[in-house]
N, C-alpha and C positions, 0 to 999 in steps of 0.2 A: 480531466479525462472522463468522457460519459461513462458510468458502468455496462452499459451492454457491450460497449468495444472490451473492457477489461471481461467481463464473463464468459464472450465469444472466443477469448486469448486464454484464457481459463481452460476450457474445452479443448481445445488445441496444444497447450502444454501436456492434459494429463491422457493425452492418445487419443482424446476422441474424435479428432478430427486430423485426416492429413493436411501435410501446408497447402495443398492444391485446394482444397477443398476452405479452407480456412483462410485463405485470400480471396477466394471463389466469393462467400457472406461475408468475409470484410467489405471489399467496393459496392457490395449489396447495402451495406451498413453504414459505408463513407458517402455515396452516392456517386464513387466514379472509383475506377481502377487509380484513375491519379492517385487521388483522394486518396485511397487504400494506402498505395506507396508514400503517401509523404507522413502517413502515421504511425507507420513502420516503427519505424525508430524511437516514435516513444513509447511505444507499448513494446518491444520486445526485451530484453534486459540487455545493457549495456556492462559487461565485464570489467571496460577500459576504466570504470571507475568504481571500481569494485575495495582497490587495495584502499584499505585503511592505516594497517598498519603493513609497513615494505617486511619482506621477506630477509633483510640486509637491518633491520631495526636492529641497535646495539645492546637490546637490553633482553636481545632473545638468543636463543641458539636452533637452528633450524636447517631443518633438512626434510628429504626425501627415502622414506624407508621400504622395508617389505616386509610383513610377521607370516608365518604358515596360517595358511585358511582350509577352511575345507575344499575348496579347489585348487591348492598349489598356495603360492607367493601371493600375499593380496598387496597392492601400494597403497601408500598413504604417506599425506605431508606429515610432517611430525613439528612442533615448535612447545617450545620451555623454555623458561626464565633460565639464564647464563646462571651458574653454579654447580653445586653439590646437593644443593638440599632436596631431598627427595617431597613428593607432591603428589599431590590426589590427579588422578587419571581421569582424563572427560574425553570422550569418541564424539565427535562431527560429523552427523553425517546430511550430507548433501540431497540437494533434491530431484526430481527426475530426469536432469539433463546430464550426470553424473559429474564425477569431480573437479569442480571450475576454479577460476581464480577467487570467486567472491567465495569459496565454502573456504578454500585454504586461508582466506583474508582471517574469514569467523575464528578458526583454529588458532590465527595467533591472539586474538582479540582474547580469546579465552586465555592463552598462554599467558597473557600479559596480565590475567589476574590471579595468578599464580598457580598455574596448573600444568601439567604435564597433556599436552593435547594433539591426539590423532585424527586424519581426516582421510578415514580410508577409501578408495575409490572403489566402486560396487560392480566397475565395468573391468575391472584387472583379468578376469578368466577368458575376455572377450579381447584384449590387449590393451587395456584400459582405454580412459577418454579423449576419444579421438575432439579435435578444436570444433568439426564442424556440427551446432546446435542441436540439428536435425539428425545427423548421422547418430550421436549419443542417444538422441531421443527414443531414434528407432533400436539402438541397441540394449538398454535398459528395458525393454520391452521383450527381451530374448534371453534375460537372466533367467533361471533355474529359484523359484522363491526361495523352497528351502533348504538350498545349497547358499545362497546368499544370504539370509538370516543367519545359518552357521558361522559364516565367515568374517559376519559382524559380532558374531558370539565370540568369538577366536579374539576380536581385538580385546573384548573385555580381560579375556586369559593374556594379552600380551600388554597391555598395561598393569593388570594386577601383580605381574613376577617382574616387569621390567626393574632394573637394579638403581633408579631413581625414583619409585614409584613408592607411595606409602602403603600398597595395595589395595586406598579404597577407589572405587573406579565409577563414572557415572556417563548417562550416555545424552546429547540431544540430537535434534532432528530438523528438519523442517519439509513440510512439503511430503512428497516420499519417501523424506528421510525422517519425518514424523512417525509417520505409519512403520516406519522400520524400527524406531525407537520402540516404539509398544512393543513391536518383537524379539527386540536383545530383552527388554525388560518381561517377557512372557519364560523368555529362552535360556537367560541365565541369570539362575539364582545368585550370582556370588555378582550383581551389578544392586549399587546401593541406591543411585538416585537418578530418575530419565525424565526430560523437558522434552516431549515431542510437540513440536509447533505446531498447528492443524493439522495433523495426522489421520489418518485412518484408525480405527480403534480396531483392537482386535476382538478376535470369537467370545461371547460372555464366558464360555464353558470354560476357554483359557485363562482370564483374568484369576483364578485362585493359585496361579501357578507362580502370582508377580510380588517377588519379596522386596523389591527398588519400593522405596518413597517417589511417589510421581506428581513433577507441577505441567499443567496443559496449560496450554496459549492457543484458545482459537479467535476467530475474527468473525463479527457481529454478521457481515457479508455472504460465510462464507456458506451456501446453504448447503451444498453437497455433502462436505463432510460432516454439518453440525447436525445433521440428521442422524447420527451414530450417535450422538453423548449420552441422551437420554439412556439408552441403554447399559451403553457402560458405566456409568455414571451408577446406574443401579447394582450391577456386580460389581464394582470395587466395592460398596458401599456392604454388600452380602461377604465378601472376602476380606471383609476387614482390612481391606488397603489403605493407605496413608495418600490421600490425595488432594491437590486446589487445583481447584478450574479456573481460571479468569478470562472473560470474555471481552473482545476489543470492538462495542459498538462504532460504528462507520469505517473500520477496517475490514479487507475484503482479503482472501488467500494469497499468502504470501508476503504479508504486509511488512515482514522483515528484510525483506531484500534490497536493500540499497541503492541495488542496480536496477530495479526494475519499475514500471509506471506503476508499479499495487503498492510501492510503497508506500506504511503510513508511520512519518519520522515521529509523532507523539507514542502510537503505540508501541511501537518496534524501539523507543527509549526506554519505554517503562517496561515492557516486556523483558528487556533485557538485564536492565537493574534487579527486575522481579528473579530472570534466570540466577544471575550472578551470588545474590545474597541466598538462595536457597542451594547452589551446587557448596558454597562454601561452610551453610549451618550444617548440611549433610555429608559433607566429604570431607571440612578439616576439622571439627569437634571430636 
C-alpha cells in the first residue's frame, strides 16, 4: 500500500478531514472515483477480523461492566483469567473511533497474560459507541477533555479497590488512547506503569506530576506525533521520570492494529512482547 494513501487516511482518522472531503483526494490520489472505491477496504480497518481471542475463550471470564466516572456510569468490556486469584489491573484504551471489537479483542489478550483488564468506552456520556465509524468519529470529537480524562482517572480508582485486584494498576493506549494514557499517567498519582502507543505527549509543565514508570511505542513514519518527543523526552528526563522510548523505523501510526492496512505485524509483535514484559516487571514484582 503506497504511503500517501495511508497518510491521506491518516488525516482523516484524526478529524482533519471529513469523509466527503477525504474520498474527494482519494479518487484524486487513485486516479478515478472507481479507483477510490475499490481501495476502500483495504485502507479502512476491518473489525470482522479483529477477534483474536473470542469473548467465550475458556480460559477467561468476561463481561460487560459500568464503574462511576465523572459523568455518571462509564462502560467498559472487563476480562480476567477464571479464578480467585487477584491481579495487577491494566486500563485499554481505544483509539479515536471509540470502543470497537479490536480494543475489547486487546483487553482480553492482556487478560490472558494474567491481568485483571478493562476497556473503557470514552463515548459512554454520549451513549456510548454507536457501530457506525463515522458517526463515533464525529462523537469523540464532542467529548468534554477534562471530564473524560477524569473518567479514565476513575477507572484507575475502580481497578485499584476492585476485590480481585492486587491494587497495582497500569494503563495503555493507542492512538487517542495514547494521548490519553499520558493523561491518566499526568492525572493519577496512584497509576504505577502506562504504555501509550503513538500518543500525543502532554504539556512539559505537566510531565513532574507523572509518578507511573512509562514505556512509549512510537513509529519511525509517524511524523505528526513524533514531532512532540523531543520535548517531552527532555521533561521526563528534568522530572526524573522512569522512561524507554523505542522507535519502530518503517512503521507508520497505528501499526498495532490488526485490523487495519498500517498494520506492521514485525513491529506490533515486538511492541507487544516489549508491552507485556515491562506491565508484568512493574505490576507483579
Amino acid at each position: 500500500m503506497d504511503q500517501k494513501f495511508l497518510d491521506l487516511y491518516d488525516d482523516y482518522a484524526n478529524g482533519s478531514l471529513d469523509r466527503r472531503e477525504f474520498l474527494k483526494k482519494l479518487a484524486v490520489l487513485a486516479g478515478s472515483t472507481a479507483a477510490a472505491i475499490a481501495l476502500l477496504p483495504l485502507i479502512e480497518n476491518n473489525y470482522a477480523q479483529a477477534q483474536v481471542v473470542p469473548k467465550d475463550d475458556p480460559r477467561l471470564h468476561v463481561e460487560n461492566i459500568k464503574y462511576p466516572g465523572e459523568t455518571g456510569e462509564v462502560r467498559a468490556h472487563l476480562a480476567r483469567p477464571k479464578g480467585d486469584l487477584k491481579l495487577p489491573g491494566v486500563i485499554v484504551i481505544h483509539e479515536n473511533r471509540g470502543l470497537n471489537p479490536h480494543t475489547e479483542d486487546v483487553a482480553r489478550r492482556v487478560a490472558l497474560e494474567g491481568f485483571l483488564a478493562i476497556a473503557p468506552d470514552a463515548l459512554s456520556p454520549l451513549g456510548g459507541t454507536p457501530e457506525d465509524v463515522d458517526e463515533a468519529r464525529s462523537l469523540m470529537r464532542k467529548l468534554d477533555s477534562q471530564a473524560t480524562i477524569k473518567n479514565y482517572v476513575a477507572a484507575v480508582k475502580y481497578l485499584k479497590t476492585h476485590p480481585q485486584s492486587t491494587g497495582k494498576v497500569g494503563c495503555m493506549g493507542f492512538c487517542w488512547g495514547g494521548g490519553m494514557t499520558n493523561q491518566v499517567a499526568v492525572n493519577s498519582p496512584d497509576l504505577t506503569a502506562a504504555v501509550p502507543f503513538y500518543g500525543s505527549q502532554p504539556a512539559p509543565e505537566d510531565v513532574p506530576k507523572i509518578k507511573a514508570s512509562l514505556l512509549m511505542h512510537y513509529a519511525g513514519l509517524d511524523e505528526r506525533i513524533n514531532t512532540g518527543i523531543e520535548a517531552f523526552e527532555a521533561a521526563l528526563k528534568k522530572a526524573s521520570v522512569e522512561y524507554k522510548i523505542y522507535m519502530y523505523e518503517g512503521a507508520g501510526h497505528a501499526f498495532f492494529n490488526d485490523t487495519g492496512s498500517r498494520y506492521h505485524q514485525e513491529a506490533a509483535k515486538l511492541a507487544w512482547e516489549r508491552t507485556i514484559a515491562f506491565l508484568k516487571e512493574k505490576l507483579k514484582s
